[in-house]
C-alpha angles and dihedrals in degrees: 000000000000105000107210137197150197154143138236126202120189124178136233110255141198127212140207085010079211106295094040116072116181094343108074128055134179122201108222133191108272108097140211107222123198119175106191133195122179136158106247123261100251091193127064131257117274102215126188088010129121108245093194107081100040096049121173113196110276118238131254111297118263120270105235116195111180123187130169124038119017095005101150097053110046119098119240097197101102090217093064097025112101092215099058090031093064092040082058095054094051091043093048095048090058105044115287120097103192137028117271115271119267092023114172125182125177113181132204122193133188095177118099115231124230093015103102093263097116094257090148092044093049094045079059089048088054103047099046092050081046088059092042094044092047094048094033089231088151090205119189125256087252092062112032076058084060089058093051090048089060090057112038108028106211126066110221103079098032098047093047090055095051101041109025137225132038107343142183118204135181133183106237124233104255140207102266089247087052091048104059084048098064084034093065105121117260096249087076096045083053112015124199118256115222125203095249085045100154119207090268090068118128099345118138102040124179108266116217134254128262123260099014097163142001137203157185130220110224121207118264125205105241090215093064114097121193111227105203111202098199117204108218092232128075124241108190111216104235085058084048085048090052098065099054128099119262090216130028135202123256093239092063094043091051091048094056091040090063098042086046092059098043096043094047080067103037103060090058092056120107119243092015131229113237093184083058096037098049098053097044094056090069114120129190086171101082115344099069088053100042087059094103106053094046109057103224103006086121098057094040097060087047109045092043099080131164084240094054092041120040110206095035118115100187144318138238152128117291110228111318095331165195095171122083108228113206126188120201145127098240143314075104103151088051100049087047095039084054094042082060107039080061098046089045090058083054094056102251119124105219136199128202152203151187115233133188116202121251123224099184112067129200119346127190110206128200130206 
């Protein structure tokens, strides 16, 4: 039997990047590691079967190692795991009902969970290039990013992981057929694996429709670095959805419509405008409403200017928090040293770093 192995390398993303709430996503330098080994499948893909009722024994489950960020707390059982769970799914939607024998995969993250940095949307790209990797389906990006869409519901994040760079998405309007297919809850995409979970679990999921969600890649200036100021407490993002409205005024959409246009093109610009940039980072959509849940963030987008601190381009939340993105080309130690003197008289201990953003996306690499 032939061993194979392989690695898979997915970045950190943000997301919104202020204006752009739930449209725009940009891939960063922290990186989700996975080093794979398997023994090959020696039988062909069953496609379009049910795999319910013609059932083989199923290998020995995965061995799942994990090192980095979040270590502690992630399960290594692949059948609760999110990473595994998606690479089943996409295993099991295109004929193979069950992961290779002798499969070993240790995992090293860099990304923190629960902070706004796409930790969540790069555990489902990895685990969609993990399925096609293991079946050798060799699936195309639009749909592995159909995959991804079954999974985690919104764009940004997903498509920025897979794609890299600065990144606009969209969901596409559906057939209505198609619709309710890539509606299906996401109990049914993953499902839970009880104790007493037969062979039959799980076996036959929907698989998604073609052509969820598109996208464009936007230029993006290489002198323009991302400072992450980094919280040290997690916000998940449905409690960060919670909080926001469920209608806007016209007045505020309008005002990030028109940010959202000018700043799409500005970041690309070389040498960029902060005066341009700044302004057009603004955002009335999502980070008015997420203040309360994050001590200082108002302060913080407000105090740290392009005036007050030369270098810097604008200011906002990554994702849905808690974590300040900060874009600049240079003066980087003193944007991220006053981001923190603030958070600190607010009473929240913060990390930082200094990204870079990757263009490149996601890669799957063979030995």
């Amino acid at each position: 039997m032939t061993t194979r192995k392989f690695s898979i390398k997915v970045p950190a993303t943000s997301a919104n990047i202020g204006p752009g709430f739930d449209v725009v996503g940009l891939s960063l330098s922290l990186t989700l590691t996975l080093t794979v080994s398997h023994t090959q499948f020696t039988s062909p893909a069953k496609v379009g079967e049910s795999h319910s009722s013609s059932l083989t024994s199923p290998p020995s489950p995965p061995k799942i190692s994990y090192s980095g960020e979040g270590a502690e707390e992630v399960p290594l059982d692949a059948y609760k795991n999110l990473t595994t769970r998606v690479a089943l799914y996409v295993l099991r939607c295109n004929g193979r009902p069950h992961f290779p024998s002798d499969l070993t995969i240790h995992v090293h993250n860099e990304i923190p969970f629960g902070r706004g940095l796409g930790s969540s949307g790069a555990a489902v790209i990895a685990g969609v290039l993990l399925g096609d990797a293991l079946g050798e389906f060799q699936l195309s990006t639009p749909r592995l990013l159909d995959y991804a869409l079954m999974v985690e519901r919104h764009p940004d994040n997903v498509t920025a992981a897979l794609v890299g760079g600065f990144v606009g998405s969209y969901l596409r309007e559906l057939s209505r057929e198609a619709t309710e297919a890539a509606s299906v809850p996401l109990a049914e995409v993953l499902p839970e694996y009880p104790p007493d979970a037969g062979e039959a679990w799980g076996q036959d999921p929907p698989s998604p429709p073609e052509g969820i969600g598109h996208y464009v890649r936007f230029n993006w200036a290489p002198e323009i670095r991302a400072v992450a100021i980094i919280p040290q407490f997690e916000l998940s993002t449905a409690k960060a959805r919670d909080v926001l409205p469920l209608a806007y005024t016209r007045k505020d959409l309008v005002f990030n419509l028109q940010r959202l246009a000018v700043l799409t093109t500005a970041l690309g610009q070389s040498p960029p405008d902060p005066d341009l940039i700044y302004e057009a980072m603004k955002d009335r959509v999502h980070q008015p409403y997420r203040k309360t849940l994050i001590p200082g963030l108002p302060e913080v987008l407000s105090s740290v200017t392009p005036s007050s601190h030369p270098g810097l381009l604008g200011i906002c939340l990554s994702g849905a928090g808690p974590t300040i993105l900060a874009l600049a080309t240079g003066g980087f130690e003193a944007i991220a040293l006053s981001a923190k003197e603030v958070f600190k008289g607010a009473g929240v201990e913060v990390k930082w770093q200094v990204l870079t953003v990757e263009s490149g996306g996601s890669s799957v690499a063979y030995e």
